[in-house]
N, C-alpha and C positions, 0 to 999 in steps of 0.2 A: 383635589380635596385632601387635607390634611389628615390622618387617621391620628384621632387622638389616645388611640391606646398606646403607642410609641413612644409619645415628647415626652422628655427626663425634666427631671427640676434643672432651674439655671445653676452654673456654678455657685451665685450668691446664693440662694436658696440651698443647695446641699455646703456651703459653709454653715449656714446659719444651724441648719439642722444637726451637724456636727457639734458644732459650739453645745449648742442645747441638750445634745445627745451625753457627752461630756461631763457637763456642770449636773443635771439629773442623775447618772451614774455615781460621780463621785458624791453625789450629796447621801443615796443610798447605802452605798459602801461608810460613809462618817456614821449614819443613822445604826448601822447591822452593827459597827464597832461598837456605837456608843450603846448600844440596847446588848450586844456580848458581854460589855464590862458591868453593865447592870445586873444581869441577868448572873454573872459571876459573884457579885458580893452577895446577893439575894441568898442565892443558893447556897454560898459559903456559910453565912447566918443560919439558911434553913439544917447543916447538916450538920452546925455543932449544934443547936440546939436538940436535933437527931440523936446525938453522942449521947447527951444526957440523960433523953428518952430511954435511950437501950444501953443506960445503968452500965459506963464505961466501954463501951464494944466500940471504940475506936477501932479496933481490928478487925471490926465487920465488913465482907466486902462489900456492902451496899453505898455505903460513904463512900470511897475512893472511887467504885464504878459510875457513881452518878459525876462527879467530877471529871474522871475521864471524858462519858459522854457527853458533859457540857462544852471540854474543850474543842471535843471529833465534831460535835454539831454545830460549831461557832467555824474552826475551820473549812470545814462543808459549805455550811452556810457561807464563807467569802470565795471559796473555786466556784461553789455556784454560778453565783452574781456576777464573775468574772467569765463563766461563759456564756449564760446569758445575756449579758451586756454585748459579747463581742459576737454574737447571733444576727447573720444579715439571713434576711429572704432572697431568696433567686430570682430575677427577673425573669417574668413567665416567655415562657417559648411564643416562635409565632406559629402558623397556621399549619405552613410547610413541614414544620420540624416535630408537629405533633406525634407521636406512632397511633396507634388504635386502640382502647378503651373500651372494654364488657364492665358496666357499670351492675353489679347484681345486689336485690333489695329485698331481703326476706322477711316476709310480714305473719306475723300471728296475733286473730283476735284486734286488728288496727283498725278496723271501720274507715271512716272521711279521711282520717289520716295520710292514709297509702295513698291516694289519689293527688292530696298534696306536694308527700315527697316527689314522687312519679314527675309531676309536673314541673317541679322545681331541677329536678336533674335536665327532664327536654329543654327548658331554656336557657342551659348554661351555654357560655360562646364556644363551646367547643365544637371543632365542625363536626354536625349530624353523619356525615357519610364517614368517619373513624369514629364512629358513638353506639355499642349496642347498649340497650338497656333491657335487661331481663329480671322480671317480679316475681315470686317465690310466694307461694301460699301456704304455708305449713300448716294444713291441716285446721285452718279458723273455722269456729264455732258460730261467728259471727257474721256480715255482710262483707268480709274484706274482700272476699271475690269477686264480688257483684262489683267491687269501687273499682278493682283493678280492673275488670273488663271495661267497666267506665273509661279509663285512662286509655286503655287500649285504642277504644274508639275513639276518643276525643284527638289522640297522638298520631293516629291514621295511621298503624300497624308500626310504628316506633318499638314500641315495648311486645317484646314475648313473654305470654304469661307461662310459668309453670305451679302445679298445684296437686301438693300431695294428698296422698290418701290417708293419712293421717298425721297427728304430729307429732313431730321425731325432735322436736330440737331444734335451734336458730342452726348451730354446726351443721347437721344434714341439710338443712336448708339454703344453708350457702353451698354445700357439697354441690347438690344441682344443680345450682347456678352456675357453680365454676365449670359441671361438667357441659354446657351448653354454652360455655364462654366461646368466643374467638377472636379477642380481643390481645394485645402485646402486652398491655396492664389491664390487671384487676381490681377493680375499684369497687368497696364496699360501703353502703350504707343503711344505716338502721332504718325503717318505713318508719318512725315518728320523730324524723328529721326530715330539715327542708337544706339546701345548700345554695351558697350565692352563685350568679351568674358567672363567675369567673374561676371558680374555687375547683375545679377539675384541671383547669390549666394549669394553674398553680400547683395543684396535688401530682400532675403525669412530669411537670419541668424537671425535680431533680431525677428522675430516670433517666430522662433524656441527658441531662450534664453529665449524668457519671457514670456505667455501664455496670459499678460494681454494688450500685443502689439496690434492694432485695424489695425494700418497703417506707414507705411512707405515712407518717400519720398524719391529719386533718387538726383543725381548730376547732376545739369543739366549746358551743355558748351556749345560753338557754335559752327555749324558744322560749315556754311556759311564764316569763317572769310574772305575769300579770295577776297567775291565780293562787299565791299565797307566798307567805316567808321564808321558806325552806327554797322555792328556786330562786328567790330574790338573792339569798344567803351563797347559793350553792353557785349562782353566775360569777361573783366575785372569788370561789375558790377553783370555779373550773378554769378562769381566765390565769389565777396562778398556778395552778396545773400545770396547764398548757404553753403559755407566753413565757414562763418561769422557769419550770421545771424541764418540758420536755425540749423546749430549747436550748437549755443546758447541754442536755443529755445530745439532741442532735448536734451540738460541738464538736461531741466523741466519737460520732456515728451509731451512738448505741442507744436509741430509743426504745425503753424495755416494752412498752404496750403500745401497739396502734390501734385507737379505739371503733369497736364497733361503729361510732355514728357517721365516720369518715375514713378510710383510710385506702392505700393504694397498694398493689403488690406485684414484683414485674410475675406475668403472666408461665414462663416458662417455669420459673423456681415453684409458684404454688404448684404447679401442674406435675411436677416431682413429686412434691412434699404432701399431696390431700390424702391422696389413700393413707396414708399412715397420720395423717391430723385427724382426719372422720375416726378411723380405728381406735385412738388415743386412749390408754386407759391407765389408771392410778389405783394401787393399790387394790388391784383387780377389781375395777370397777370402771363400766365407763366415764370418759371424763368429757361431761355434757354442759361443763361450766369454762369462762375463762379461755373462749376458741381463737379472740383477738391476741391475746398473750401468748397462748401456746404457737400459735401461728407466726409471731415475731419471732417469739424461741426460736424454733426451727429453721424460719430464714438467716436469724442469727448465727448460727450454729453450723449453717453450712458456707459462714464467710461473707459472705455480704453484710452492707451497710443497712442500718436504720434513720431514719433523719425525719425530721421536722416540717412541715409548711406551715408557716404563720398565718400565709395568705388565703388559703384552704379553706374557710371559713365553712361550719355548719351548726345550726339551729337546731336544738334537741330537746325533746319534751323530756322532764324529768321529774320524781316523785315526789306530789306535794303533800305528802300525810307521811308519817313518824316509820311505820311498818314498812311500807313498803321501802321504803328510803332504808333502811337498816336489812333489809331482802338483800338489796343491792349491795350496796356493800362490805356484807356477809359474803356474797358471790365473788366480790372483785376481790377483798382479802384472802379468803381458800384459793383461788386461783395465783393470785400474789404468792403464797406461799410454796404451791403444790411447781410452779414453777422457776422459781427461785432455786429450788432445790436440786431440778435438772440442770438449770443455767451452772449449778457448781460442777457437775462431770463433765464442762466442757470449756470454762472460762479461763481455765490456765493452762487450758493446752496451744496448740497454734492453730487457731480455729480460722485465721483470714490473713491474709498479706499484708492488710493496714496494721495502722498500730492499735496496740489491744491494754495501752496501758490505761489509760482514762475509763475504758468498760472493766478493766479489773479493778480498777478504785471505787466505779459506782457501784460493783459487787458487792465490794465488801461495807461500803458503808451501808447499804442496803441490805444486809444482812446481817449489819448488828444492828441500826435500826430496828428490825423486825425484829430481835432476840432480846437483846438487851435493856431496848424500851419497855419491852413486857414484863418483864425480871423487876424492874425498875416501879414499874407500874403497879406489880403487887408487894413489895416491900414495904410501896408506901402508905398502903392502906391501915397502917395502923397508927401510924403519925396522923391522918390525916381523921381518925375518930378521936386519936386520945388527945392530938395538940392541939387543938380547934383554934385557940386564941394567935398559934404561930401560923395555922393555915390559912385563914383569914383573908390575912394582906398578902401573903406568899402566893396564893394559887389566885387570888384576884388581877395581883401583877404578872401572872406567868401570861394568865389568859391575855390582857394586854396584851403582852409582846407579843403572844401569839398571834393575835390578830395584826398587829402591826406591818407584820414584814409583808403579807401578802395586802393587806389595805393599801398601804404606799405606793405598792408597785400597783396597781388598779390606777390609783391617782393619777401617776405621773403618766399610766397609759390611756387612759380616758377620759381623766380630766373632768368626773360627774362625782355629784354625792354618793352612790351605787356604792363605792369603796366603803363607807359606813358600815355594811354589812356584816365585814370584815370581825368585826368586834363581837356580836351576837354569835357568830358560828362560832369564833375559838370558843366561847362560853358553852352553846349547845356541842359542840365534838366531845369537848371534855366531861361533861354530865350526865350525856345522851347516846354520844357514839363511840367512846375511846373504848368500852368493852366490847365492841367487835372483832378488833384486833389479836386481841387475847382470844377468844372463846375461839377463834377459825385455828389459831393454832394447835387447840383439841379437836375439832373434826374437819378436817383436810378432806379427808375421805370422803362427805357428804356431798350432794349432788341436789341441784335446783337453780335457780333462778327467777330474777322477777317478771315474771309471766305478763305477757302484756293479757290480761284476764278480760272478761265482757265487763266487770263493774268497770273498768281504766277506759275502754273505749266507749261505755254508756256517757260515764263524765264528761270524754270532750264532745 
């Protein structure tokens, strides 16, 4: 019998798909030019008429700096593309070559949920006898315990539960986990994720290729699309996230976050690095936020690789009302920030034996991004009340483009209407969500997150 996880495409079939792979690339790359050249006279128009506004300040540096960053974000924008483009997936390991795997799932306040993920991990093809699965109760208010004991029995002693006395946090609750691991890899996921059949294999393969791999991150999509416009919107931006952005980045081996709803870590380096992750504190305070990020920090920092699975696939319930959606990403930007900032005490030292020039470029454009977008971003707030008639058409075509580059690429990978979306969030980011960005940059210091609360698990 034929095992059909093995058989590759025919030669003609991986021509074809090259052809194809190709002509969509380069047709992307004409698009990204032709919307830069656009997006350059636009702005050109937007910044003398600027000039005038502020009554000869040609020699203001707000003019020259946004021209700058349009040319660094146009450049950006083609290495991108260019390492995305040239982004394969690993052919997953087979049986034999797998190592061992403590998958750990910390749940607070998840009701039915937990019992789903739970399930969804026990049926991955990974072989059960290198598979621990241990569930984490952080202290819920709710029924989550009852559902995990459910799993427990349903799994026929699979899963070990553990379940604290109160709750300390997702960080402490993965602490537990890891300290009850006895697995080669550590694999994390959120309980209001579910993950496909195959997507642990694919998440443990590049450890196996490369011994100097530290961590991997997951695919992450949305389960929830069905219950309003913010996941429908937010599938189309987490696909270019992910497929886009962090594939890029795994080019360079420098995946800056591996996200909470999937990710992988070889077992030995967390088991260094936890006590001093659990302890982590900012600005003398604990740092209760952002444990996916800091946790890559670290792996990063001590020389090892970050990298990508496309194939990794997981399913995440994500915020369908305004608040909590802006909770969130209140949380990932202060962590954004607070880490960013350590990543500089250690990016241009010799932190690993590969090469570190492509992670010192994502540095630095990643932190004028974050600086100089914000700068940028209140400059123009007075243009944008006194010239109504020039902003108009200028931030209606920005938003366009903005939607654009992340629509296309949806397109050409999945080939549904879903990429539509695309066009509504550039519109909601910029009206609804762009002052998040700014405002975390004043309180870094603060601590929280979005609580998976009883109103979120009454809902589903």
């Amino acid at each position: 019998m034929v095992d059909n996880f093995n058989i590759g495409p025919t030669a003609r079939e991986r021509a074809i798909h090259l052809i194809g792979d190709i002509l969509s690339k380069s047709v992307i790359l004409f698009i990204i030019a032709g919307v830069g050249s656009l997006g350059w006279f636009v702005w050109d128009d937007f910044v003398d008429e600027w000039d005038v506004f502020l009554f000869e300040k040609e020699s203001s540096f707000l003019v020259p700096l946004g021209k700058i960053s349009l040319v660094i974000a146009i450049l950006a924008t083609i290495w991108k593309i260019y390492l995305a483009a040239t982004y394969r997936p690993e052919t997953p390991c087979e049986d034999s070559l797998l190592p061992t795997c403590s998958v750990i799932i910390p749940a607070y306040n998840e009701s039915e949920q937990v019992l789903k993920s739970l399930l969804s991990v026990a049926a991955s093809d990974y072989p059960p006898e290198k598979m621990q699965i241990i569930a984490v109760d952080d202290g819920s208010k709710d029924d989550t315990w009852q559902w995990m004991q459910k799993a427990a029995e349903q799994l026929k002693g699979r899963v070990e539960l553990v379940r604290q006395a109160k709750n300390g946090g997702k960080r402490r609750a993965l602490y537990a986990g890891f300290q009850k691991s006895t697995g080669e890899i550590l694999v994390t996921i959120d309980s209001d994720s579910e993950v496909k059949p195959d997507s642990l294999r694919h998440l443990v393969t590049p450890f196996v290729r490369d011994p100097i791999v530290g961590a991997v991150a997951g695919n992450v999509r949305v389960l929830n699309t069905h219950q309003g416009i913010i996941p429908k919107m937010l599938e189309v931006n987490y696909a270019f996230s992910f497929d886009f952005i962090r594939a890029s980045q795994s080019r360079i081996n420098t995946v800056l976050t591996t996200p909470g709803a999937l990710s992988g870590y070889r077992g030995k380096v967390v088991r260094q690095l936890m006590d001093a992750w659990v302890n982590q504190r900012f600005l003398g305070r604990e740092a209760n936020i952002g444990e996916d990020r800091a946790m890559t920090n670290m792996i990063l920092r001590e020389g090892y690789l970050a990298r990508f699975a496309r194939r990794a696939l997981v399913l995440t319930q994500v915020p369908v009302d305004y608040w909590p959606l802006c909770k969130m990403f209140l949380r990932w930007a202060r962590s954004n920030l607070r880490e960013t900032l350590i990543m500089a005490t250690f990016i241009f030292k010799k932190f690993r034996t590969a090469s570190t020039l492509g992670a010192r470029v994502l540095f630095l454009l990643h932190l004028f991004s974050m600086f100089v977008t914000e700068v940028l971003k209140v400059g123009s707030l007075s243009v944008v009340f006194s010239l109504s008639y020039l902003m108009s058409y200028n931030v209606l075509l920005g938003m366009a483009i903005g939607g654009l580059i992340p629509g296309l690429f949806y397109l050409l990978s999945h080939r549904n209407s879903n990429f539509l979306w695309a066009f509504p969030y550039s519109c909601f980011y910029v009206f609804a969500l762009s002052w998040i960005s700014f405002y975390a940059l004043f309180t870094p210091h603060r601590n929280g997150w979005l609580n998976r609360g009883l109103k979120k698990a009454a809902a589903q």
